[in-house]
C-alpha positions, 0 to 999 in steps of 0.5 A: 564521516566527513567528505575529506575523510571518506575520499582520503580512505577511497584514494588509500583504498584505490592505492593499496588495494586496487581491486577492493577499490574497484568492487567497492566502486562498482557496488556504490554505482550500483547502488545508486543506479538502483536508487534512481531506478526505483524512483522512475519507477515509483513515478512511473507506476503513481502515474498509472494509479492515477489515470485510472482513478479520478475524482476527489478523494472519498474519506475511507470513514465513509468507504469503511461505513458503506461497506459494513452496511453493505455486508450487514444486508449480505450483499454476495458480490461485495462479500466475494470481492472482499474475501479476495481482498483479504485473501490477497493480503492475508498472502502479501502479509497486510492482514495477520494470519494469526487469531482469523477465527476472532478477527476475519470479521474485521478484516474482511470491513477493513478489505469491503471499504476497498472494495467499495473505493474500486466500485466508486473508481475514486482514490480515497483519503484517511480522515486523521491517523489520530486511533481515538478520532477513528475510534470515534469515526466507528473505524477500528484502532487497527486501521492505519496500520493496515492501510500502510501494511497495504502501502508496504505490501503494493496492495494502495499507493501513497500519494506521498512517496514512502511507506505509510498511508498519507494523502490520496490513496490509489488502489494499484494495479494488482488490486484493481487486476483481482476485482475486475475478475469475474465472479462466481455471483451475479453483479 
C-alpha cells in the first residue's frame, strides 16, 4: 500500500471510529518500541559476547576435528560438557529429539567442538556453507543448520544480526554460564 492511500485510511479510521483508530495507533507504537528495544538489546548482548571472547576466529572445521579426536581417546570432561551441550540443545530445539539412538553420536561431535571453542576462549567461524566443501572438510552436511538452530535457539550469537550462522560466532552467556559449571570428572 502506498503512504497517501494508507494515511487517507488512518484519517477516515480516526473519523469514523475514534476508538479503533486509538487502538490501532497504540498497537503500532507499540510495535515499533518493541523493534527498537529489540535491537538495543541485540546490541547490547553482542557487546557482552564479545568482551568475553577474544582473539581471531578459529575455523569450526578445526574445532569439530579436535574434538572428535578428543572424544576417540575418551577424553571424560570434554565428553560430560558435551553431553550437557547436547542435552541444552536437544531442550532448546537446536538438536532433533527424533532417531538419538542413530544420531546422538553426531550430535554429541557437533556439540564437542563448542565445547572445545569455549576451552580455547576464541569466537569461531564456519569455513563455507556450501555441504559438499563440509562434507569434504570431514564436517557433517548437517552442520549449518545446527549452527543457525543454535543462532535461533540463543545458544551462539552472529555476528551479523539475524538468524543464521555468519561471520564470527559468539557462545552466549547461557552457554558459556552451563560450562563453567562444576563437573563430576576431574579437570
Amino acid at each position: 500500500m502506498d503512504t497517501a492511500r494508507t494515511h487517507s485510511f488512518y484519517e477516515m479510521l480516526r473519523r469514523q471510529s475514534p476508538r479503533i483508530y486509538f487502538q490501532l495507533d497504540t498497537l503500532l507504537d507499540m510495535q515499533r518500541s518493541a523493534k527498537v528495544l529489540q535491537a538495543d538489546y541485540f546490541d547490547l548482548y553482542q557487546g557482552q559476547a564479545r568482551r568475553t571472547m577474544t582473539g581471531a576466529p578459529v575455523s569450526y572445521a578445526k574445532l569439530y576435528e579436535e574434538a572428535s579426536q578428543r572424544l576417540d581417546n575418551e577424553d571424560a570432561w570434554l565428553l560430560e560438557k558435551a553431553e550437557v551441550v547436547c542435552a541444552l540443545a536437544r531442550a532448546l530445539g537446536a538438536v532433533s529429539v527424533y532417531r538419538v539412538s542413530v544420531n546422538h553420536d553426531l550430535h554429541l561431535r557437533l556439540c564437542a567442538a563448542l565445547v572445545v571453542a569455549f576451552e580455547k576462549d576464541q569466537p569461531f567461524m564456519l569455513p563455507t556453507r556450501c555441504r559438499v566443501d563440509l562434507h569434504k572438510l570431514g564436517l557433517s552436511s548437517t552442520t549449518t543448520s545446527f549452527l543457525d538452530r543454535c543462532v535461533f535457539h540463543g545458544l551462539l550469537l552472529s555476528e551479523v544480526q539475524g538468524k543464521q550462522a555468519i561471520g564470527k560466532l559468539y557462545l552466549t552467556d547461557l552457554l558459556q554460564t552451563y560450562l563453567s559449571a562444576e563437573t563430576s570428572v576431574a579437570a
